[in-house]
ROLUMDREN-976664 format. One record per atom (N, C-alpha, C): x, y, z; residue in one letter. Coordinates in steps of 0.1 Angstrom, whole numbers, padded with zeros to 4 digits, always signed. Example, Ala and Ser with C-alpha at 12.3 -4.5 7.8 and 13.67 -1.06 7.14 Angstrom:
<atoms>
+0132-0057+0078A +0123-0045+0078A +0132-0033+0078A +0128-0022+0071S +0137-0011+0071S +0129+0000+0079S 
</atoms>
This chain:
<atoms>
-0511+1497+0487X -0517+1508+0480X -0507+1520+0480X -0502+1520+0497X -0486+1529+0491X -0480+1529+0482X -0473+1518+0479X -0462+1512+0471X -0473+1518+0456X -0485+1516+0451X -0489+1519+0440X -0490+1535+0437X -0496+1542+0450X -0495+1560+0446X -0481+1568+0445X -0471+1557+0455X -0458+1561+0452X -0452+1561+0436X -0452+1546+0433X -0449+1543+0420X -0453+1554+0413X -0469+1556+0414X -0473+1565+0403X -0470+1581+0400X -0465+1586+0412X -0459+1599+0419X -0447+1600+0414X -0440+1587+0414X -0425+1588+0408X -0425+1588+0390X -0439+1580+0388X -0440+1582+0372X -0443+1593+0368X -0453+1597+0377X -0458+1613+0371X -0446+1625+0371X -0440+1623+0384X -0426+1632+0381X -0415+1633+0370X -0416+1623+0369X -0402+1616+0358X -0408+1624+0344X -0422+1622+0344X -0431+1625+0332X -0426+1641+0331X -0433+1646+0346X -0426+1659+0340X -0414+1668+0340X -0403+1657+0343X -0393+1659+0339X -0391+1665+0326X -0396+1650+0323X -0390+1651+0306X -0401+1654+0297X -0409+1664+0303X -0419+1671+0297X -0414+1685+0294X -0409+1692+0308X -0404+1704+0306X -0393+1706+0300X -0396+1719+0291X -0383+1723+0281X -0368+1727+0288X -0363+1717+0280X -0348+1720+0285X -0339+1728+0279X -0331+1738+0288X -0329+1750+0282X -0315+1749+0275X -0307+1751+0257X -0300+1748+0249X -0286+1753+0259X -0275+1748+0255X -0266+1754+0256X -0265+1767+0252X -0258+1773+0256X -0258+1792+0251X -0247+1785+0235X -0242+1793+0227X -0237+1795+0221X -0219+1800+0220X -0216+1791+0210X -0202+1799+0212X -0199+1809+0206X -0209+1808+0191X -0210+1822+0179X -0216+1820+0175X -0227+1831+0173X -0235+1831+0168X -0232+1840+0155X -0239+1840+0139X -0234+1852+0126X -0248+1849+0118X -0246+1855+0108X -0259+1860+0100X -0251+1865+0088X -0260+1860+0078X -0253+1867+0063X -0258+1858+0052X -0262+1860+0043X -0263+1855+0029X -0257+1842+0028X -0268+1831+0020X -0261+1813+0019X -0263+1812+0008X -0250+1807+0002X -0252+1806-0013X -0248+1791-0016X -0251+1784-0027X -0248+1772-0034X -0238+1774-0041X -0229+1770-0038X -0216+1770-0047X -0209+1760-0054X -0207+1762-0070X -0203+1749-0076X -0186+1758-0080X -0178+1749-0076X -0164+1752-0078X -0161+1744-0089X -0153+1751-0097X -0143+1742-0111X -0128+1747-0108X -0120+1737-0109X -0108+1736-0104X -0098+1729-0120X -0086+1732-0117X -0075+1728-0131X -0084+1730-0145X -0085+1741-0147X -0093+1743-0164X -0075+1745-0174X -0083+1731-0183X -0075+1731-0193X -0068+1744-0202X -0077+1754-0203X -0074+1767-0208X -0082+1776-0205X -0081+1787-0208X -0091+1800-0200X -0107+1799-0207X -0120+1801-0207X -0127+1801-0212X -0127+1810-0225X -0133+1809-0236X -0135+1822-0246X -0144+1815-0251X -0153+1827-0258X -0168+1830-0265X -0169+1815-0274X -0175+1808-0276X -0181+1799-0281X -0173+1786-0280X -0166+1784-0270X -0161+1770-0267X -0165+1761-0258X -0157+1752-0254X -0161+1744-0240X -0149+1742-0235X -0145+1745-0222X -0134+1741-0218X -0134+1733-0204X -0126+1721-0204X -0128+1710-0197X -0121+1717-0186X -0123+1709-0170X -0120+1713-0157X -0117+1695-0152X -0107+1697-0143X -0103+1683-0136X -0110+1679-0124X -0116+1692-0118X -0122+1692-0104X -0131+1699-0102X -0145+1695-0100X -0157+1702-0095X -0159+1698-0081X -0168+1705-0071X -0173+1705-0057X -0184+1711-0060X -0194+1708-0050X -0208+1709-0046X -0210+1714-0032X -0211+1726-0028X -0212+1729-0012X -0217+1740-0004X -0220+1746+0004X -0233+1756+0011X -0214+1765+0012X -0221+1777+0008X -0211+1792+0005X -0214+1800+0011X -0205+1813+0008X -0211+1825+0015X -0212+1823+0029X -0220+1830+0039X -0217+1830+0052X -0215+1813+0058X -0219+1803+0055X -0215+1787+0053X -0201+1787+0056X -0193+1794+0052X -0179+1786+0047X -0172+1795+0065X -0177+1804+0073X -0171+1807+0081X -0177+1797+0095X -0194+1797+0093X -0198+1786+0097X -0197+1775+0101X -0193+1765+0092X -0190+1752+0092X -0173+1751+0097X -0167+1762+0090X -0151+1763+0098X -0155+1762+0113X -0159+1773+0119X -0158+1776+0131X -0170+1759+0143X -0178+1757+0134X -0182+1744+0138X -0171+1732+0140X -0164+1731+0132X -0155+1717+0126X -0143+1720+0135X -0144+1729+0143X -0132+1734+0152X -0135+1734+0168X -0148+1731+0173X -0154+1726+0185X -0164+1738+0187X -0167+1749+0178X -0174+1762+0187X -0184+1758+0180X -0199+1755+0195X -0213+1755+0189X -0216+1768+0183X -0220+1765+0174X -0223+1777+0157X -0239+1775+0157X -0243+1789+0161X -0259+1790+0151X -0259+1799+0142X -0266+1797+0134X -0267+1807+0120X -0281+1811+0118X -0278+1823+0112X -0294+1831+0108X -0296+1830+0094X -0297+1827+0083X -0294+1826+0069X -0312+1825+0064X -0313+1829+0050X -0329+1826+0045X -0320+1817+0038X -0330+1802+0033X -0327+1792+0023X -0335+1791+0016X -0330+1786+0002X -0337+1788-0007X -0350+1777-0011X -0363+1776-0010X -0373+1764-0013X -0369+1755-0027X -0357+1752-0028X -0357+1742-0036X -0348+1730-0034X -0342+1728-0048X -0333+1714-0038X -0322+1717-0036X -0312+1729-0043X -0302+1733-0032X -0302+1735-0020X -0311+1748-0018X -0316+1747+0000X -0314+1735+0005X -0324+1727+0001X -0325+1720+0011X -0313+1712+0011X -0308+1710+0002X -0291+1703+0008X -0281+1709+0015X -0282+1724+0012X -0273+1732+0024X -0280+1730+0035X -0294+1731+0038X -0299+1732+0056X -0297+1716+0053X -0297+1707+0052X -0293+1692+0057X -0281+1686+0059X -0269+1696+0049X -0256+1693+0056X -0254+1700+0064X -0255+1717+0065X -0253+1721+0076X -0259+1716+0093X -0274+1714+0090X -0279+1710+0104X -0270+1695+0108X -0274+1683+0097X -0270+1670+0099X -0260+1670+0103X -0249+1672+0091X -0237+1670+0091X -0228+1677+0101X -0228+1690+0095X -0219+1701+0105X -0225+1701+0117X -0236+1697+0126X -0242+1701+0136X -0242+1717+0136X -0247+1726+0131X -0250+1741+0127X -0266+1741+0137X -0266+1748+0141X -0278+1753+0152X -0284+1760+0138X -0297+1761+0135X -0304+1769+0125X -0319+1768+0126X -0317+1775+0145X -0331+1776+0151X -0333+1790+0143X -0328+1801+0139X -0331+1812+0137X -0332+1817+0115X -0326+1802+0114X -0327+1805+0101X -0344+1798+0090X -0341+1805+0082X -0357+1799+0075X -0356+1791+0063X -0366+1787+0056X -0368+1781+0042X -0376+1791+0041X -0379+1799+0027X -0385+1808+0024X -0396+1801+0009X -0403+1799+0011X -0413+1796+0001X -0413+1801-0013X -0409+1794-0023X -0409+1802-0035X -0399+1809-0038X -0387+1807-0030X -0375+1817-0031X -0367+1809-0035X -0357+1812-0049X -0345+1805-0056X -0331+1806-0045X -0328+1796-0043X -0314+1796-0035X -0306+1804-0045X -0294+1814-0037X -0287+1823-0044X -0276+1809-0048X -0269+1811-0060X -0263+1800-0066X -0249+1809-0071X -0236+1805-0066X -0225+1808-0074X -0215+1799-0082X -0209+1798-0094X -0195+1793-0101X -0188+1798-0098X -0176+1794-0090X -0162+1800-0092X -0160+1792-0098X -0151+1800-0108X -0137+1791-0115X -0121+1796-0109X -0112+1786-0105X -0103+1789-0098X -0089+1788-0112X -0085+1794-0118X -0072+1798-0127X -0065+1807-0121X -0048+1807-0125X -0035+1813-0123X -0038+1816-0110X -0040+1809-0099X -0037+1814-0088X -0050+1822-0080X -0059+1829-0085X -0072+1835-0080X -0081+1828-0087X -0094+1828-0083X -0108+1830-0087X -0117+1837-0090X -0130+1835-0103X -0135+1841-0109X -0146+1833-0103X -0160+1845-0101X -0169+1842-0095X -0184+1846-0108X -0194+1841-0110X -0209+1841-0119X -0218+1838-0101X -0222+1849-0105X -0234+1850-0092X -0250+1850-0098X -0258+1842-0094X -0273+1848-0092X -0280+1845-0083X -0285+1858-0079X -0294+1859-0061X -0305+1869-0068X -0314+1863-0065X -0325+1872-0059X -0325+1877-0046X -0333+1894-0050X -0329+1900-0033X -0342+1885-0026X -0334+1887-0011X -0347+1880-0002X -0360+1885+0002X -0369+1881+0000X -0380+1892+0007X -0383+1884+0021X -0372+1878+0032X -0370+1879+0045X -0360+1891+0052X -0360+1897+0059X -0347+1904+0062X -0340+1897+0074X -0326+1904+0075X -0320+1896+0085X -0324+1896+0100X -0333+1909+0104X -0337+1913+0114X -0351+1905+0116X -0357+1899+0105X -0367+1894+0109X -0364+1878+0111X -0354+1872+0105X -0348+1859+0108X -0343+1860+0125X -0338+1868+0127X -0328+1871+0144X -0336+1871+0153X -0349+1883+0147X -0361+1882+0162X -0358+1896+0166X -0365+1895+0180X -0358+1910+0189X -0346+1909+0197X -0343+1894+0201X -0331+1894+0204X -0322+1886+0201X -0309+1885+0195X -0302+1873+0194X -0299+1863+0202X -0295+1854+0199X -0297+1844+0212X -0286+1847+0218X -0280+1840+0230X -0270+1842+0234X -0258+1837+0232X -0247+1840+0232X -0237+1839+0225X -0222+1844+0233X -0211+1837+0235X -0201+1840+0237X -0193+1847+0224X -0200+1845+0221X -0192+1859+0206X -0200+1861+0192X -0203+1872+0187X -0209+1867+0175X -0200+1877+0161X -0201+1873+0151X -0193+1873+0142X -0207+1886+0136X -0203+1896+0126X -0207+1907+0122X -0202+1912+0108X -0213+1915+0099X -0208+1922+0086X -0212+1935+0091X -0200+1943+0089X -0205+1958+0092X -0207+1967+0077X -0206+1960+0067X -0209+1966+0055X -0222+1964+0052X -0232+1960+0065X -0243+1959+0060X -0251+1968+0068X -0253+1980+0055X -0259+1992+0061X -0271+1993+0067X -0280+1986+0063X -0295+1983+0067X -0290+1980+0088X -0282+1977+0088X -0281+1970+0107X -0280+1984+0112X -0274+1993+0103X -0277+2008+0112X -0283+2017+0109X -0296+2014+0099X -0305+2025+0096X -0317+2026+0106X -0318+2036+0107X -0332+2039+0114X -0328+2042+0130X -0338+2038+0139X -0334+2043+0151X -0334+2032+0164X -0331+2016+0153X -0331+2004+0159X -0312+2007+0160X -0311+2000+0174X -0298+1989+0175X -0295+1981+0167X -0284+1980+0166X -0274+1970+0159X -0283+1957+0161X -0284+1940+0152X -0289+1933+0159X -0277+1924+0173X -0265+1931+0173X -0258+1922+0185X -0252+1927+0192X -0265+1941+0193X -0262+1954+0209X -0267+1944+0223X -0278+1936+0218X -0281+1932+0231X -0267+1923+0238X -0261+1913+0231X -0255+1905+0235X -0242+1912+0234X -0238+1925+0231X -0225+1933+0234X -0225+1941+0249X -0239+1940+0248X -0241+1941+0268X -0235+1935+0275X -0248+1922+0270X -0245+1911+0278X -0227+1904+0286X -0217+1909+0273X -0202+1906+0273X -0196+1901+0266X -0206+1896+0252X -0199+1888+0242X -0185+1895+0234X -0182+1892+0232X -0173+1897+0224X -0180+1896+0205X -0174+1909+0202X -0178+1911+0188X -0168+1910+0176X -0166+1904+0168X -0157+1903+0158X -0165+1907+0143X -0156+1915+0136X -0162+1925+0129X -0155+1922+0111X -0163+1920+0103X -0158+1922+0089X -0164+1933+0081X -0155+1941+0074X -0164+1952+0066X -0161+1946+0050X -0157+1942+0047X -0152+1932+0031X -0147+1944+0027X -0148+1946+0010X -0144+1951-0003X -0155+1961-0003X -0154+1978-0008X -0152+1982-0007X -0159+1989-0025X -0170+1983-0031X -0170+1988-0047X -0171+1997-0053X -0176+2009-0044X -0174+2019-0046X -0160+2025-0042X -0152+2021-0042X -0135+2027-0041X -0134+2036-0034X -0148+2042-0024X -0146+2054-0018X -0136+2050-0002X -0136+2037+0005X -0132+2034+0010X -0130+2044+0024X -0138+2047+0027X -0143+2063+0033X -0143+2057+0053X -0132+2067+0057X -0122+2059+0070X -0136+2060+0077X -0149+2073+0079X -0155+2074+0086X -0163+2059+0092X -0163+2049+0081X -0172+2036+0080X -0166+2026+0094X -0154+2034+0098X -0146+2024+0104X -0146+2032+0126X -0161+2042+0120X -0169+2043+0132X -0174+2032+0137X -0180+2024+0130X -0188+2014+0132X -0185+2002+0142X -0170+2002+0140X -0162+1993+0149X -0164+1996+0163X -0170+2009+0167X -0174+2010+0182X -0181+1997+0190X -0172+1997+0203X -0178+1987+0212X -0176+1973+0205X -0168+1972+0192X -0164+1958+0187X -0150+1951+0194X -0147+1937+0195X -0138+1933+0201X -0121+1930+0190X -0131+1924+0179X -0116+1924+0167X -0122+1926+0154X -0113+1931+0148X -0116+1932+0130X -0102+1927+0126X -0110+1919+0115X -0102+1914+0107X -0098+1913+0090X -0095+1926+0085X -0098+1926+0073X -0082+1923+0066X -0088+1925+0059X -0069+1916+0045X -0064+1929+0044X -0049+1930+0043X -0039+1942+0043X -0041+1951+0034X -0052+1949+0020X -0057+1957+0008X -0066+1965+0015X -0075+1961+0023X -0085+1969+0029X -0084+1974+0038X -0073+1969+0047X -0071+1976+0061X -0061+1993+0056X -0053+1989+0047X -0050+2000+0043X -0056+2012+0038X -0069+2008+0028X -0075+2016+0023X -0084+2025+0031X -0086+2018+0042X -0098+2023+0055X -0089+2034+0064X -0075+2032+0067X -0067+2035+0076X -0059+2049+0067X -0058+2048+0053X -0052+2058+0045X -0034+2052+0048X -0032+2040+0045X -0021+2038+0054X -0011+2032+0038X +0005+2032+0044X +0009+2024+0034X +0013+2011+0033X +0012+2003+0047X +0019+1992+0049X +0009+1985+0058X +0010+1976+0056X -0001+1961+0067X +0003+1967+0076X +0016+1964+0085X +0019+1973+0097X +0014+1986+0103X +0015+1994+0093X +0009+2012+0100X -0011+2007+0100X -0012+1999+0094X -0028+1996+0093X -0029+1989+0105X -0022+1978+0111X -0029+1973+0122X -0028+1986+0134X -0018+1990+0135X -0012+2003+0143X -0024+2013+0147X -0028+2017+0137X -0044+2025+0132X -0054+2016+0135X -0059+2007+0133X -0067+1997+0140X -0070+1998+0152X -0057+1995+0157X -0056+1990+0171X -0058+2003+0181X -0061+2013+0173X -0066+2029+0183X -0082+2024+0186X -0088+2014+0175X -0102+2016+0172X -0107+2000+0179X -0099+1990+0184X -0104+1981+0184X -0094+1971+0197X -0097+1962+0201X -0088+1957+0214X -0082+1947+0201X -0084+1939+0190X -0079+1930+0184X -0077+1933+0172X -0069+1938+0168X -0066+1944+0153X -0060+1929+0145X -0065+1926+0136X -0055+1916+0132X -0053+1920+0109X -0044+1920+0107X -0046+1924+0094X -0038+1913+0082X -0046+1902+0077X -0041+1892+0066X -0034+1895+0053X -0023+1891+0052X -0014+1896+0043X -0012+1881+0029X -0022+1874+0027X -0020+1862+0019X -0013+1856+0021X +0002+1855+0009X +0010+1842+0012X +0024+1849+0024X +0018+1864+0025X +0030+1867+0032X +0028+1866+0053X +0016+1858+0051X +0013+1857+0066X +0006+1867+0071X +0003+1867+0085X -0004+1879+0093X -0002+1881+0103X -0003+1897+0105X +0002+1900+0114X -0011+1909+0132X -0011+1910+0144X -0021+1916+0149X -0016+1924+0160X -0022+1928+0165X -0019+1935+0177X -0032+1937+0189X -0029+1929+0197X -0040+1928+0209X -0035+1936+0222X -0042+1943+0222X -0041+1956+0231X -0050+1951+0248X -0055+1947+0244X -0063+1940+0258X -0050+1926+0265X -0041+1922+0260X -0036+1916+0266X -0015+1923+0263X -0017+1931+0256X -0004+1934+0254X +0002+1932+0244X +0001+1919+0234X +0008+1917+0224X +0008+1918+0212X +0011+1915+0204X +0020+1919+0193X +0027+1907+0188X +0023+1906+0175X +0024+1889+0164X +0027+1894+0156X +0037+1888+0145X +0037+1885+0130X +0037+1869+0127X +0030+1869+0119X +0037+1851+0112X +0040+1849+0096X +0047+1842+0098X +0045+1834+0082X +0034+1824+0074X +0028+1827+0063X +0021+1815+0058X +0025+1804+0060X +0015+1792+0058X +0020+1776+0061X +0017+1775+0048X +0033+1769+0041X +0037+1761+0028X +0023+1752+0025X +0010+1757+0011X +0007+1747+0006X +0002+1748-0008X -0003+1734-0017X -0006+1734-0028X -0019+1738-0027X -0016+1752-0036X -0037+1755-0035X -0043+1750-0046X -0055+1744-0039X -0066+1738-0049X -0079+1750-0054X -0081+1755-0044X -0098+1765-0041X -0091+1774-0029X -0089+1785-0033X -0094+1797-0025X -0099+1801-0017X -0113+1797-0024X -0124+1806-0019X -0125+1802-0002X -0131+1811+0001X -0132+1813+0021X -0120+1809+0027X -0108+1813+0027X -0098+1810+0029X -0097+1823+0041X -0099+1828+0042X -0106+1843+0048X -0114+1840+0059X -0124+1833+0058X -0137+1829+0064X -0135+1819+0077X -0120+1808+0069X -0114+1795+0080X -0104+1805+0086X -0097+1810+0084X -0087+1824+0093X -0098+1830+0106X -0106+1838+0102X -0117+1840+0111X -0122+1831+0121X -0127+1818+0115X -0132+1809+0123X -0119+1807+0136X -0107+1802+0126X -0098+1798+0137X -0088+1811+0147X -0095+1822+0143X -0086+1833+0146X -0097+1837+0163X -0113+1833+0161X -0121+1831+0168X -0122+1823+0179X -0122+1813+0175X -0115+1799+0184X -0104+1802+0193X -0094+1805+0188X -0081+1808+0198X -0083+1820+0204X -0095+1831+0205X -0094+1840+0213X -0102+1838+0229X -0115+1829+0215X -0124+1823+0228X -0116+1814+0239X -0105+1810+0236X -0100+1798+0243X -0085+1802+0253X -0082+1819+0248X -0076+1830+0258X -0061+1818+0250X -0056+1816+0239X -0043+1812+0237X -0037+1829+0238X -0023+1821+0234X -0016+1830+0232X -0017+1842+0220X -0013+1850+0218X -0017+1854+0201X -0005+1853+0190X +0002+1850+0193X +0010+1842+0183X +0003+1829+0178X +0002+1823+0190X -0004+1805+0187X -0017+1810+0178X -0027+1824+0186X -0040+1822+0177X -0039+1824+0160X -0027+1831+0159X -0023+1842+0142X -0017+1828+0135X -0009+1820+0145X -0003+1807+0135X -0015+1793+0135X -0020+1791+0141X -0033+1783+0140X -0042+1789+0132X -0046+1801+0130X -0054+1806+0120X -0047+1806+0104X -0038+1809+0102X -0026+1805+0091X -0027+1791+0088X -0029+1782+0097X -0027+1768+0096X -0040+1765+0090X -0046+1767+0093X -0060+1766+0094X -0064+1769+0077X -0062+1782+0077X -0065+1785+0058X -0058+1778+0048X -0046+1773+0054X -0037+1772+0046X -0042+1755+0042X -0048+1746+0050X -0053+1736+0049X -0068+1733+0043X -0072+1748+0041X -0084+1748+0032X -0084+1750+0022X -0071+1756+0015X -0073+1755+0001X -0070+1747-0007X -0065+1738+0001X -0060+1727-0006X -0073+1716-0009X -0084+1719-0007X -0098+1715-0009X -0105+1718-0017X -0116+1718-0023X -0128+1722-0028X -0134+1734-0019X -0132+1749-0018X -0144+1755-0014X -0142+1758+0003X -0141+1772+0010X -0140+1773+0022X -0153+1770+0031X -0162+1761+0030X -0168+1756+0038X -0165+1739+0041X -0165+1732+0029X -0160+1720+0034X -0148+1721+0030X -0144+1727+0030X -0125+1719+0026X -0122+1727+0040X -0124+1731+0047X -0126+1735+0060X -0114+1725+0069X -0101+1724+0078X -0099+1714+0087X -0110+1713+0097X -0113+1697+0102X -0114+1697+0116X -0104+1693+0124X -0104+1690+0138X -0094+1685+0145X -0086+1671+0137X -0099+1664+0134X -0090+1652+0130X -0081+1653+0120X -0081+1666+0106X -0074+1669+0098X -0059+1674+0100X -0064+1684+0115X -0054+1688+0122X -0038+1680+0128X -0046+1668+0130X -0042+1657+0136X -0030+1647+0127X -0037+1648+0113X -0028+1639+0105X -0019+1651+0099X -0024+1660+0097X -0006+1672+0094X +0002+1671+0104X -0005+1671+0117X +0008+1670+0127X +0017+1656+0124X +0011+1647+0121X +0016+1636+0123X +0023+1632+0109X +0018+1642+0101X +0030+1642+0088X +0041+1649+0088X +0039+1662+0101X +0049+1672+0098X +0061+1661+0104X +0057+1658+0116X +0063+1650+0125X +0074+1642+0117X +0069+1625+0108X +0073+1622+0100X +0083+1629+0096X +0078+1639+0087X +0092+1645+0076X +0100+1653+0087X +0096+1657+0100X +0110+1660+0105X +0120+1652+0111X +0115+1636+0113X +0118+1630+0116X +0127+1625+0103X +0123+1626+0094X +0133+1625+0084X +0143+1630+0078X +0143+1644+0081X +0153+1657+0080X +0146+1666+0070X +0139+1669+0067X +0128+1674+0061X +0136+1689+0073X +0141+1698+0062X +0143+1713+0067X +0127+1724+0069X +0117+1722+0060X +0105+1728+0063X +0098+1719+0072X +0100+1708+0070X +0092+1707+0082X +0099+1702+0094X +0108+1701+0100X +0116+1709+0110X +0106+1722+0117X +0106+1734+0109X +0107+1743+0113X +0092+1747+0117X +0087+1738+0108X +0067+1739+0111X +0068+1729+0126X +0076+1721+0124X +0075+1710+0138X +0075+1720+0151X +0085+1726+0150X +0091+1737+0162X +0079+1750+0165X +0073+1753+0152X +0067+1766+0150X +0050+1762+0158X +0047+1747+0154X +0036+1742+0157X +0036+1734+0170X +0045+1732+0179X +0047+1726+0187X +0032+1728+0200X +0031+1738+0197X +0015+1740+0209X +0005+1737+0207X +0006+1726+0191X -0009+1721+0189X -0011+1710+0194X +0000+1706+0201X -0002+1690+0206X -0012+1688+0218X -0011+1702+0221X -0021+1703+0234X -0034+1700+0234X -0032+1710+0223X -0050+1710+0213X -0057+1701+0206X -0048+1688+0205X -0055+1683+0191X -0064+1668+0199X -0073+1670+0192X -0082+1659+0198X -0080+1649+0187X -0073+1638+0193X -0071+1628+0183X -0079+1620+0179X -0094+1617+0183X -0106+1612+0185X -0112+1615+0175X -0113+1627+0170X -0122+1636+0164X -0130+1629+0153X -0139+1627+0152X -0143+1625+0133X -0136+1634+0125X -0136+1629+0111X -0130+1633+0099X -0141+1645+0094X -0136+1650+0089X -0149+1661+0082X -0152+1656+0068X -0164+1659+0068X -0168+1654+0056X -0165+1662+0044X -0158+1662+0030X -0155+1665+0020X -0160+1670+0007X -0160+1679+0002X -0169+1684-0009X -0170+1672-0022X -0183+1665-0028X -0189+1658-0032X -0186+1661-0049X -0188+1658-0059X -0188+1662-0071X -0202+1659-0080X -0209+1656-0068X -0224+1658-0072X -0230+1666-0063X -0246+1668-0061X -0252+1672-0049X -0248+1664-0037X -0253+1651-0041X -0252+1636-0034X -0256+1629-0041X -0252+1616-0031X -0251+1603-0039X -0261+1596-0031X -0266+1586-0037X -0278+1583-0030X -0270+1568-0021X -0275+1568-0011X -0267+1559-0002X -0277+1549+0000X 
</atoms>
């Protein structure tokens, strides 16, 4: 009879083992912001004009907007949850199923909104930039009601500070709690459409850890003439000033550990643009959380964009490690061949060998449909 009340003591325990809720990993970033459906057209035969049709060589299908810094910063090892409203139809739901499925995207805090049209974008990518056709309905969720009262916890969370609504009234920020707690805060204020560009905005950066805005904007905020005198000005307001100069590289200044970076872009054929900004972030995030050097973080983040545009769309044309993995092993190659650039990428990149998980899955690729039925 022992042997039976034991048995059953050990069953009943075990039961409530795996009864009681098991508490998630904390987070490595947590962000919030608008998710859009994005259809990209790529190589147009000629510019569009009034009553024609003009053919394109390359379409993509893929989750945009806050998505594309998302799935970067996922596809690069940092557990990512997102706050986003989705739209109740079939786009939605193919962004919340690649992101949850695919990208593994935490989207305990994000919703399906009933009746609500997913916001939908066109770029068209010609002469080197992109042209964007938007339509969004406003949400009738807000972002504070997706978050809760508190954000979850998080080793860092990513922040639009052009979004005025986070400082109206006589609520906190939503990621005062977890700037207590010690996260680190990384900060974007974008573009600027009213041209007022007005320095006071760049109060907001209080108690933030880095901003990272493009050399057009960091100047305009700072009153400055040069990327340089902009991070310089920054770096009074912030421990991680970093300021992106396109194809001329970027440059930062980290005052919390002392140093001081410039780099060069990494040589590539651009396909798509778009979030090219978004994978810099991701990877400029990654290397901080991971205490590199800041040279390695400014040229890994460079690496990093520079391999996304050669894609469809800054969410999936995104690197992951295993993408990472075959450039090294091409640079390699062509230095091994005498290849003068890449020589110099070999030498310049030499600290990713440490990093790269040769294991990794492949990332999955922007589609030229929604999907294909499998």
């Amino acid at each position: 009879m022992h042997g039976l009340a034991d048995a059953r003591d050990a069953a009943a325990a075990e039961a409530a083992i795996e009864a009681s809720p098991v508490e998630p990993k904390p987070l490595d970033l947590f962000l919030t912001g608008s998710l859009f459906f994005d259809i990209v057209f790529t190589g147009l035969h000629r510019d569009p004009q009034p009553g024609t049709e003009v053919l394109a060589d390359g379409m993509g299908s893929l989750p945009g907007g806050v998505a594309n810094l998302a799935v970067a910063a996922a596809r690069l090892g940092l557990r990512t949850g997102l706050a986003s409203g989705f739209g109740d139809d079939a786009y939605g739901d193919w962004n919340w199923k690649l992101l949850s499925e695919h990208e593994g995207i935490d989207l305990s805090r994000s919703r399906v909104i009933p009746g609500w049209h997913s916001p939908v974008t066109v770029s068209i990518n010609a002469h080197g930039d992109r042209s964007m056709i938007t339509h969004t309905d406003e949400s009738p969720v807000t972002m504070r009601e997706l978050i809760g009262q508190h954000a979850p916890p998080a080793r860092a969370y990513f922040v639009d500070l052009a979004d005025a609504a986070a400082f109206d009234g006589d609520e906190d920020p939503w990621w005062e709690t977890g700037q207590r707690a010690g996260a680190r805060i990384f900060a974007d204020l974008g573009w600027d459409d009213t041209g007022a560009w007005d320095p006071r905005t760049l109060d907001r950066l209080d108690g933030c850890h880095g901003f990272l805005p493009n050399h057009v904007e960091a100047m305009a905020y700072t009153r400055t003439d040069s990327p340089e005198a902009a991070a310089r000005e920054l770096a009074k307001r912030v421990p991680l000033a970093v300021v992106t100069m396109g194809s001329d590289g970027a440059i930062a200044i980290d005052s919390s550990t002392g140093e001081e970076a410039r780099v060069p872009s990494v040589p590539a054929t651009m396909l798509d643009a778009t979030g090219a900004g978004d994978v810099f972030a991701a990877a400029m995030i990654t290397g901080t959380l991971g205490d590199w050097p800041l040279t390695d973080r400014l040229g890994f983040a460079t690496l990093c964009a520079a391999l996304a545009v050669q894609n469809f769309g800054g969410s999936l044309g995104s690197p992951g490690w295993a993408d990472l993995a075959a450039w090294r092993s091409e640079i390699l190659n062509r230095a091994q061949g005498g290849d003068p650039v890449a020589n110099e990428l070999r030498d310049r990149f030499a600290f990713i060998d440490r990093l790269l998980q040769r294991d990794a899955p492949a990332a999955r690729r922007a589609r030229a449909t929604i999907d294909f039925t499998r």
